[in-house]
Legacy VTK file of the C-alpha trace (Angstrom):
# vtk DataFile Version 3.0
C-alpha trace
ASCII
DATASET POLYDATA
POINTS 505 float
70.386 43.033 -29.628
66.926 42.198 -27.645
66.623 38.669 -27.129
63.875 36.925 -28.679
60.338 36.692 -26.935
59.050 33.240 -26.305
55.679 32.965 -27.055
54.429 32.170 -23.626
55.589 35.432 -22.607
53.863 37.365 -25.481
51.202 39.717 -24.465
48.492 39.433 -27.369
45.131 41.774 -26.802
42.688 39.771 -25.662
38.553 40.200 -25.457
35.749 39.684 -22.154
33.123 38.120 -22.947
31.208 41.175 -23.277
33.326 43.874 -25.296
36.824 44.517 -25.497
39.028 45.019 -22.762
41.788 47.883 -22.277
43.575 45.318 -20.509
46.424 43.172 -21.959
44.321 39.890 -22.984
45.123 36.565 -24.776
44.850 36.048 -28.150
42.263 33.253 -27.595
40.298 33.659 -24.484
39.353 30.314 -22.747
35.193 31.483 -22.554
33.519 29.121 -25.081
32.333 31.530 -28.311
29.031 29.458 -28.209
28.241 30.402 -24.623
26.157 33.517 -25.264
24.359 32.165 -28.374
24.012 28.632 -26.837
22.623 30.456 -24.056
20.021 32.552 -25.600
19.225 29.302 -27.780
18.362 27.343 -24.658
16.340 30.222 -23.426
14.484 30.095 -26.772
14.004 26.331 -26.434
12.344 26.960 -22.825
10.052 29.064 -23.768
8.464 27.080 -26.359
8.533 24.205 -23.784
6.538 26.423 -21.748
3.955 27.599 -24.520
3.846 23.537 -25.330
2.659 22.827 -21.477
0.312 25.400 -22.244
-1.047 24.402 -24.863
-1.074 20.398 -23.968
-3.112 21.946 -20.893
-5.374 23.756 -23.037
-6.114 20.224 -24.745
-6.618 18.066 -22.012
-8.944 20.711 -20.178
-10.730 20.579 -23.935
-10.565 17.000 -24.476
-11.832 16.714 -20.189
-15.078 18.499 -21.250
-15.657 16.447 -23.978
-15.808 13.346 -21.377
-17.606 15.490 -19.116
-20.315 15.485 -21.238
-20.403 11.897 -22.167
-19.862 11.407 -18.440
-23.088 13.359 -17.594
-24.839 11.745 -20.565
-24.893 8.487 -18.279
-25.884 10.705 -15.558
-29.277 11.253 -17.657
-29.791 7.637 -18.263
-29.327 6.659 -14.685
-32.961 9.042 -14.539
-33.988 9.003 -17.569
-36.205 6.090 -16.687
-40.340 6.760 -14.926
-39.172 6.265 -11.306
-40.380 2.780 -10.144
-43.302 2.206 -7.880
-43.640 6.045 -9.013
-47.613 5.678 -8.396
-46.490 6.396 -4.430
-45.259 10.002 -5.653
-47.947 13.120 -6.025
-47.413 13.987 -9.843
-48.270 17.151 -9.711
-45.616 20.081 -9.350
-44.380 20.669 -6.120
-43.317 16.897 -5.476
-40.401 14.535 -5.874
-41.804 13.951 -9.053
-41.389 17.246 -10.235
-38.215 17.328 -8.228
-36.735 14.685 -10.411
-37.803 16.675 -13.849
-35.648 19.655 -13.071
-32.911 17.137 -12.399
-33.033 15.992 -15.991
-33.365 19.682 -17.418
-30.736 20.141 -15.394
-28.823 17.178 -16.320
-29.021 18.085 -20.095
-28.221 21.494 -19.485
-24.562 19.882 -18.203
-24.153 18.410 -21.073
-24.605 21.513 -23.540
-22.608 24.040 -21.580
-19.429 21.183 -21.565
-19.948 20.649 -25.281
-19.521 24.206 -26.209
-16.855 25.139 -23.648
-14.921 22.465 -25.429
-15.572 23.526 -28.726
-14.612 27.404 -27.962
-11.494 26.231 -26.481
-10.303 24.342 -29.418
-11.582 27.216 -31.874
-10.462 30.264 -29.513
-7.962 29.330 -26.824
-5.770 26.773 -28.154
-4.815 29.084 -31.864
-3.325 31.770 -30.192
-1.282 29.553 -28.644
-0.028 27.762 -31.751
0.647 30.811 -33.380
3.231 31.858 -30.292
4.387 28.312 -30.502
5.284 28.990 -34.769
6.889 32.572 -33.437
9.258 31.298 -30.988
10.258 28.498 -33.823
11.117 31.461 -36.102
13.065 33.314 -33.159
15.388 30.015 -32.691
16.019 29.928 -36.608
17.218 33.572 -36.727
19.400 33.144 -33.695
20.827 29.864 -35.299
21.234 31.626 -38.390
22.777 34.543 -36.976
24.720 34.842 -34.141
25.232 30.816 -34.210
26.447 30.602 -37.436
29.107 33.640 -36.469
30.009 32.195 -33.546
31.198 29.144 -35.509
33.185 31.603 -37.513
34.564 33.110 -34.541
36.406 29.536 -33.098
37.021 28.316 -36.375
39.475 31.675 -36.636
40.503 31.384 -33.027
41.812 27.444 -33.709
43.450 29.071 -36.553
45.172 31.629 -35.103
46.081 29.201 -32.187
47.917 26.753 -34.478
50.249 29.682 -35.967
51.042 30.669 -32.359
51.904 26.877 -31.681
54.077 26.907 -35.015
55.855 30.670 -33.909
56.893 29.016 -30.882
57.860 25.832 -32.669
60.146 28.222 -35.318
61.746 30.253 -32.001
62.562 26.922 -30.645
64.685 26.119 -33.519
66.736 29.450 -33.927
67.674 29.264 -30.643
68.838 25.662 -31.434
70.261 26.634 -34.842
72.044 29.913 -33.771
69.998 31.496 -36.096
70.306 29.539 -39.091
67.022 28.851 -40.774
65.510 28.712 -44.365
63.747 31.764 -45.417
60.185 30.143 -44.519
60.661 29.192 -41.442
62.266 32.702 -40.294
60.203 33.521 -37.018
59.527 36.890 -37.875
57.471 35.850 -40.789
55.617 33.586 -38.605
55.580 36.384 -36.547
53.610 38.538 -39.211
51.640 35.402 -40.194
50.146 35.318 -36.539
49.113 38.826 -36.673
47.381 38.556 -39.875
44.769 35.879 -38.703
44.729 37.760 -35.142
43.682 40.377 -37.022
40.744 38.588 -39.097
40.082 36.926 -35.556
39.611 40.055 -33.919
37.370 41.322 -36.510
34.819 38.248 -36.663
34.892 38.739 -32.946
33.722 41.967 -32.763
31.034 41.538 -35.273
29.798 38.827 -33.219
29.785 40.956 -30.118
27.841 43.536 -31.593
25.490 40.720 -33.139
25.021 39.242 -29.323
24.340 43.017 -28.051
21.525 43.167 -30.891
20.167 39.671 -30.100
20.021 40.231 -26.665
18.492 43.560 -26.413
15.570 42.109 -28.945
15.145 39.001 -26.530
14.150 41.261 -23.708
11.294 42.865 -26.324
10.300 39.718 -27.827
10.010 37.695 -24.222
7.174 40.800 -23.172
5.569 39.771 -26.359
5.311 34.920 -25.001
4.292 37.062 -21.230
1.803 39.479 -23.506
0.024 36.140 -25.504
0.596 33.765 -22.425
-2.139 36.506 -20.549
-4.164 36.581 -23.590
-4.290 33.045 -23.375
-5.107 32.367 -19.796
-7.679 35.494 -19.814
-9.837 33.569 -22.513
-8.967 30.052 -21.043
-10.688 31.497 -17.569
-13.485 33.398 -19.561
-14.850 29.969 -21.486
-13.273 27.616 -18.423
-15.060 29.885 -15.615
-17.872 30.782 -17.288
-18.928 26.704 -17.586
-18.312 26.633 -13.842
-20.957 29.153 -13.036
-23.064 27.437 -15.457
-22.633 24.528 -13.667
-22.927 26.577 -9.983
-26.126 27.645 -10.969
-27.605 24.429 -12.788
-27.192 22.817 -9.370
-28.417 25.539 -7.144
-31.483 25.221 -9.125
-31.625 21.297 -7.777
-31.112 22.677 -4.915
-33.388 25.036 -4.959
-36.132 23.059 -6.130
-35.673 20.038 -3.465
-35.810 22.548 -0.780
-39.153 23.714 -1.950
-40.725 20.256 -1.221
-42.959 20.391 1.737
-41.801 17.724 4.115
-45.240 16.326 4.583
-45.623 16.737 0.831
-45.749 13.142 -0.215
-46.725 11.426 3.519
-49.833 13.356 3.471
-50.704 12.405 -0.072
-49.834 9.063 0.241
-51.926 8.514 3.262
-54.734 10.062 1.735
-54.178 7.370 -1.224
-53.631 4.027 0.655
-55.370 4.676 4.320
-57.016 1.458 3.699
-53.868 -0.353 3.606
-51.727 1.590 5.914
-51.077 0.227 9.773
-53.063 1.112 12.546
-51.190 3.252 15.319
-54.056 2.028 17.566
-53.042 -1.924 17.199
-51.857 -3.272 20.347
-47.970 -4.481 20.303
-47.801 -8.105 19.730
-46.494 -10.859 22.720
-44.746 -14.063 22.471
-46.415 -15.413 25.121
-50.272 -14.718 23.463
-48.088 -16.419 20.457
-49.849 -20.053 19.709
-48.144 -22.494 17.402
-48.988 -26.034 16.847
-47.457 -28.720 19.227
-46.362 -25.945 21.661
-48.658 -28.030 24.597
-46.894 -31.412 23.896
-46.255 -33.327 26.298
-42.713 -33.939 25.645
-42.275 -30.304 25.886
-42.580 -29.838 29.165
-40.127 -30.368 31.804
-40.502 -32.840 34.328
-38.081 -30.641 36.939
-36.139 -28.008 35.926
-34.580 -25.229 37.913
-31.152 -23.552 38.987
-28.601 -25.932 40.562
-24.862 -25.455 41.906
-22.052 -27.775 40.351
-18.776 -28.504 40.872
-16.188 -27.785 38.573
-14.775 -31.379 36.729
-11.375 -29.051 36.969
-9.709 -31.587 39.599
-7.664 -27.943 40.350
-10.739 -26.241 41.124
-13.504 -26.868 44.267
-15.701 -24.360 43.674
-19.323 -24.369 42.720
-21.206 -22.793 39.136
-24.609 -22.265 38.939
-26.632 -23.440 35.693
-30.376 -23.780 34.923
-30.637 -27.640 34.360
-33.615 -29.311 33.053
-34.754 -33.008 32.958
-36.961 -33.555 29.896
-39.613 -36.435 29.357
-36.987 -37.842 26.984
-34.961 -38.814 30.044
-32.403 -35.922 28.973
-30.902 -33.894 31.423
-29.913 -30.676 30.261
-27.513 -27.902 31.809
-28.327 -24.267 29.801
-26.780 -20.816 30.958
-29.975 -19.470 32.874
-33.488 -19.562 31.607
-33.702 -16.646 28.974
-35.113 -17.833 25.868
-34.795 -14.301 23.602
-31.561 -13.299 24.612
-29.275 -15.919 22.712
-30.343 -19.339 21.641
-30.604 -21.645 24.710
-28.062 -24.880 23.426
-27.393 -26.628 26.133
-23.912 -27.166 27.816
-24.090 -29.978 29.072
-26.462 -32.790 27.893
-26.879 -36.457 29.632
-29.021 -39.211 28.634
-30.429 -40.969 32.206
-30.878 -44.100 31.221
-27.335 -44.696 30.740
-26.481 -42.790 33.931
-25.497 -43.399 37.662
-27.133 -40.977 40.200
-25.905 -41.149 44.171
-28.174 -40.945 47.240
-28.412 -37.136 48.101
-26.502 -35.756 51.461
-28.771 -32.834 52.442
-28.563 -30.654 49.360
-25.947 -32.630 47.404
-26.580 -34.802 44.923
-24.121 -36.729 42.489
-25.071 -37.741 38.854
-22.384 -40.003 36.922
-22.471 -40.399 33.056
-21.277 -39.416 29.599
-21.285 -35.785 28.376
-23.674 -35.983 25.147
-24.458 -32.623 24.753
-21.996 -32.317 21.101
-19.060 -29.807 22.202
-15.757 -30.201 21.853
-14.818 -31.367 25.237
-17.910 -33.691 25.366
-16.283 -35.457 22.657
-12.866 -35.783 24.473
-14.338 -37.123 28.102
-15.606 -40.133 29.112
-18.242 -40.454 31.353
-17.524 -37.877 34.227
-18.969 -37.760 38.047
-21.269 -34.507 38.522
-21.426 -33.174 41.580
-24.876 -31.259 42.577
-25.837 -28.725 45.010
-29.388 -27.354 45.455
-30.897 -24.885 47.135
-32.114 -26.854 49.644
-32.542 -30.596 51.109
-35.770 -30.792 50.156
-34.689 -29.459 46.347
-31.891 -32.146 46.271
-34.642 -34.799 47.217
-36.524 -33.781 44.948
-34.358 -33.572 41.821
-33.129 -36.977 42.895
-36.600 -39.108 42.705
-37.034 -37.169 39.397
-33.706 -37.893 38.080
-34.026 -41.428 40.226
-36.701 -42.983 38.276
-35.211 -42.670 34.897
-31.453 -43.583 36.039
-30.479 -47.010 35.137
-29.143 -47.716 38.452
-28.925 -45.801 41.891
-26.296 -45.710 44.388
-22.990 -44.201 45.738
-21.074 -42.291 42.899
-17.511 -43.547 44.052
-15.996 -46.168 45.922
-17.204 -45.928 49.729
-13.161 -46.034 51.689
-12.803 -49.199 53.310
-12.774 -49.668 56.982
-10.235 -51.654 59.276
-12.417 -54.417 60.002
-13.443 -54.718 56.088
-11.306 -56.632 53.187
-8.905 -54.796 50.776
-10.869 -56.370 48.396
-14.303 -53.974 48.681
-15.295 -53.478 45.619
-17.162 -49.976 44.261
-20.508 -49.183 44.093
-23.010 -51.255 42.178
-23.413 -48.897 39.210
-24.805 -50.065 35.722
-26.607 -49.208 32.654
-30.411 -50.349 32.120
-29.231 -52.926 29.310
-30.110 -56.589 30.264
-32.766 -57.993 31.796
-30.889 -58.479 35.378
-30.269 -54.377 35.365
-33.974 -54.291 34.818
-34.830 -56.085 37.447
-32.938 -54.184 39.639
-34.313 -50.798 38.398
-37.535 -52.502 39.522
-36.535 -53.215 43.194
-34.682 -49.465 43.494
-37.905 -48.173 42.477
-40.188 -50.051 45.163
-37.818 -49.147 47.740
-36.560 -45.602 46.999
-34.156 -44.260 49.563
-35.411 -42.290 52.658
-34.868 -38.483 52.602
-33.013 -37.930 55.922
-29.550 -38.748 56.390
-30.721 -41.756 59.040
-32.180 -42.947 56.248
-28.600 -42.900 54.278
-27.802 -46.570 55.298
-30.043 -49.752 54.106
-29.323 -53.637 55.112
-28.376 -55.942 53.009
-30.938 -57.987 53.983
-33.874 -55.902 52.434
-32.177 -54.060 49.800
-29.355 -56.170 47.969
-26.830 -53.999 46.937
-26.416 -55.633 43.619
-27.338 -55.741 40.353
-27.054 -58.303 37.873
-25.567 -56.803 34.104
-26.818 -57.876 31.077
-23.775 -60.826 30.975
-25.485 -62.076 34.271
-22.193 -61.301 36.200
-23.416 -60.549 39.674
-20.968 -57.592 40.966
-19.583 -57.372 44.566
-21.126 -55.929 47.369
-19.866 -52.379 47.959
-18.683 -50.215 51.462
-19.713 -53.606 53.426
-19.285 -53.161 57.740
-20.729 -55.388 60.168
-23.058 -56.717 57.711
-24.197 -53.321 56.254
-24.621 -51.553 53.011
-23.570 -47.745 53.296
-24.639 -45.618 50.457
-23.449 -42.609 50.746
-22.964 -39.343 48.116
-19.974 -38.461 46.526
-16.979 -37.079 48.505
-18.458 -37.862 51.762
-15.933 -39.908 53.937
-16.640 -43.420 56.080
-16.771 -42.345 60.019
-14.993 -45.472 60.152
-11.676 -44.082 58.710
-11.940 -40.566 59.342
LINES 2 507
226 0 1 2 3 4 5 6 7 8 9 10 11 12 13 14 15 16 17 18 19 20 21 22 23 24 25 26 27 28 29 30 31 32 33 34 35 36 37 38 39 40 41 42 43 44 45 46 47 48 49 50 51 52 53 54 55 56 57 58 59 60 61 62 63 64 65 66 67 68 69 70 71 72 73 74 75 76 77 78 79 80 81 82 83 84 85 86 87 88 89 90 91 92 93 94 95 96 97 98 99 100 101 102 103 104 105 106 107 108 109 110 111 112 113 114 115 116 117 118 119 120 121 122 123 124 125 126 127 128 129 130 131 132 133 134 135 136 137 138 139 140 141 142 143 144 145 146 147 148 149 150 151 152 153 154 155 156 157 158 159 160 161 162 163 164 165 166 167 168 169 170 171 172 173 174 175 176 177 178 179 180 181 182 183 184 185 186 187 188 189 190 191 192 193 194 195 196 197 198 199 200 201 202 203 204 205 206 207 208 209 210 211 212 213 214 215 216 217 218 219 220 221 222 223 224 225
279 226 227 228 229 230 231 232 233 234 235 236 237 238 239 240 241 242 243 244 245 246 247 248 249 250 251 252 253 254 255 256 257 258 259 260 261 262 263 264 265 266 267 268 269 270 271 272 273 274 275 276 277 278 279 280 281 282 283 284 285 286 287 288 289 290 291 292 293 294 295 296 297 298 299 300 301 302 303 304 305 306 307 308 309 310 311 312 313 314 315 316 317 318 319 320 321 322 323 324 325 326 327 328 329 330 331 332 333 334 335 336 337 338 339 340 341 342 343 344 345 346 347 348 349 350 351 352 353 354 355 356 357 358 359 360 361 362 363 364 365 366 367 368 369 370 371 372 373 374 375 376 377 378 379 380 381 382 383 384 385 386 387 388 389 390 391 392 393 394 395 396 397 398 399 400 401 402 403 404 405 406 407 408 409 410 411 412 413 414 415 416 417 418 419 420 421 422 423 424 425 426 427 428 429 430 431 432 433 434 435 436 437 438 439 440 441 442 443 444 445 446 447 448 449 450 451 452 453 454 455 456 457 458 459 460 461 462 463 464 465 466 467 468 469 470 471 472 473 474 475 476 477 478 479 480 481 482 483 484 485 486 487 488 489 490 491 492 493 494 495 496 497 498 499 500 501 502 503 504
């Protein structure tokens, strides 16, 4: 007697997913029945995505025309208007004036051809595409209808016929157990018959299917020519209306164009000089100078400069010795005033440095060096951070330093050596500086008095004065008399700043 077949090891006939195979084949295959009609159902669904973006773009473009128009309505208005100060245009033809016409024909023309490009493609473009849209519904409903609906039939025969193969094997199971005792139901050759019966009805649904897939499919390929055929039908009009608007457009502004370019480029100069030669400028004025300029108080007095010239000065950096040259100035209101150079129309002349005399200290001059000590006033930053500072002067020549200094000299509130003069062996520790003070009080008055009767000689002989005929101190407005300064064998040296005593050199 054969032994009994397990039912792993039965060969059932079995289907591709295409037709039916010679082969040996299970009894249900592992493709999903829903691939092929899923598939063609998805297809379905992309193409009436794609008619959708169609016809969405169809709508903006449509609904884009609509605001073109509005858009070039406020075009108009921005012309609508006369132009203003329009009497200096030539109205007749030919002109800017008649320029700006054709722009608003133009203008309105714009506005007509995008109103009824948007209105054809709402009435002509955008049904055709609806009606593809309501096809390609229709297609999906069939194919849901159809080879859907059978392949739901097909699996729900498969899971049948899969459960009696599980129960066969269940039923084999126990005769072997049993030794072949069972109850008449559960006798595996009636399961055995009971498989083949819904294998049978499986088989059947299955080929039906198949040959509904083979029809589906081969109508797909016939009805997908006919969404290519309406998609061009679509487009073709789209680009007709669409286009046709553009070379509206093209030629509404070649016509600006065209009409600008026919303005004479003397046109309107010619005319207008002809109109207003009475008012226009005459090419044969002479070109205006600031020095032929008059303005009132220009000749004051306090305007012009007492001295004024380019001087060398030392740099207040104790790090560096050299020399910078300025333009200084010293003004009738006893200002003294250090500008860049002497250009008036380049920049604004503001001076760098600014001191007020009168409360300054100026040193007897050493061939052309000159020293002037007091307080930066001038209203920069690092005015505002020093004290009064010692400035030391070079000028061109000796006879330029002596010169600055009995300018400078005469409105100074004292005169004499800028520094301490360095004592000599024969003199006391105790020398005290130079007798320098402001013009307050009545004794520093005084002694402006007597520096001014007996001014300082020129040469450097000159350099040292006795005691004896010029004191060499001033009394402060307290009334504190203040030492003698740099005295040696009964003499008062004055002597600039930085020059050093022959006595300790």
């Amino acid at each position: 007697m054969a032994s009994p077949i397990s039912p792993t090891s039965t060969s059932m006939p079995s289907r591709s997913a295409t037709g039916i195979s010679s082969q040996a084949e299970e009894a249900v295959p592992d493709f999903d029945p829903n691939t092929t009609a899923g598939l063609l159902a998805e297809r379905l669904q992309a193409w009436k995505h794609a008619c959708g973006y169609l016809e969405d773009y169809m709508t903006a473009v449509e609904k884009i025309h609509g605001r073109q128009a509005k858009e070039y309505e406020k075009a108009l208005k921005t012309i609508s208007n006369p132009l203003r100060e329009g009497h200096h245009f030539d109205q007749s033809l030919g002109g800017i004036a008649g320029f700006f016409e054709n722009m608003r024909a133009n203008t309105q023309a714009q506005i007509n051809t995008n109103i009824e490009t948007e209105k054809s493609l709402k009435g002509s473009v955008l049904p055709i595409l609806e009606r593809l849209h309501k096809e390609i519904k229709h297609k999906a409903k069939e194919l849901q209808s159809g080879a859907q609906s059978s392949a739901k039939e097909v699996e729900k025969l498969r899971n049948t016929t899969q459960k009696h193969i599980e129960l066969l094997g269940q039923q084999t199971a126990s005769y072997d157990s049993a030794g072949g005792k069972l109850h008449a139901g559960d006798d595996p050759y009636v399961v055995h018959r009971g498989v083949l019966h819904r294998l049978s009805n499986q088989v059947l649904a299955e080929n039906n299917h198949h040959n509904d897939l083979i029809a589906v499919q081969n109508n797909f390929q016939t009805f997908e020519a006919h969404v290519v055929e309406v998609f061009q039908q679509a487009i073709e009009a789209f680009v007709q209306l669409v286009g046709g608007q553009g070379e509206k457009t093209q030629a509404l502004y070649h016509d600006m164009l065209g009409t600008i370019q026919c303005v004479p480029m003397n046109f309107e100069w010619q005319n207008f000089t002809q109109r207003s030669a009475d008012r226009l400028a005459n090419p044969g004025d002479p070109p205006r100078a600031v020095h032929a300029i008059q303005f009132p108080n220009m000749e004051h007095a306090s305007t012009r400069p007492l001295i004024e010239g380019s001087l060398e000065r030392k740099s207040r950096n104790k790090l560096s010795w050299g020399y910078s040259t300025g333009y200084y100035v010293v003004t009738p209101s006893k200002w003294l005033h250090e500008f860049k150079d002497s250009d008036d129309s380049r920049v604004e002349p503001k001076p760098e440095l600014s001191i007020f005399l009168p409360d300054a200290v100026i040193g007897t001059p050493s061939g052309d060096k000159f020293n002037v000590k007091g307080k930066d006033r001038s209203g920069t930053m690092s005015s505002k951070l020093t004290g009064s500072t010692e400035l030391a002067f070079k000028a061109h020549s000796s006879s330029d330093a002596q010169k600055w200094f009995q300018v400078v000299y005469k409105l100074c509130g004292a005169t004499g050596p800028a520094e301490p003069i360095s004592p000599t062996p024969s003199s006391p520790a105790t020398t005290s500086p130079a007798t320098m003070t402001s013009a307050a009080g009545v004794g520093a008055e005084k002694a402006n008095d007597k520096l001014e009767m007996n001014p300082p000689s020129p040469s450097p002989n000159a350099a040292t004065t006795a005691t004896a005929t010029a004191p060499a101190t001033t009394t402060a407005a307290g009334g504190h008399k203040a030492q003698e300064a740099g005295v040696t064998g009964g003499e008062a040296v004055s002597r600039p700043l930085g020059e050093k005593n022959p006595a300790t050199a």
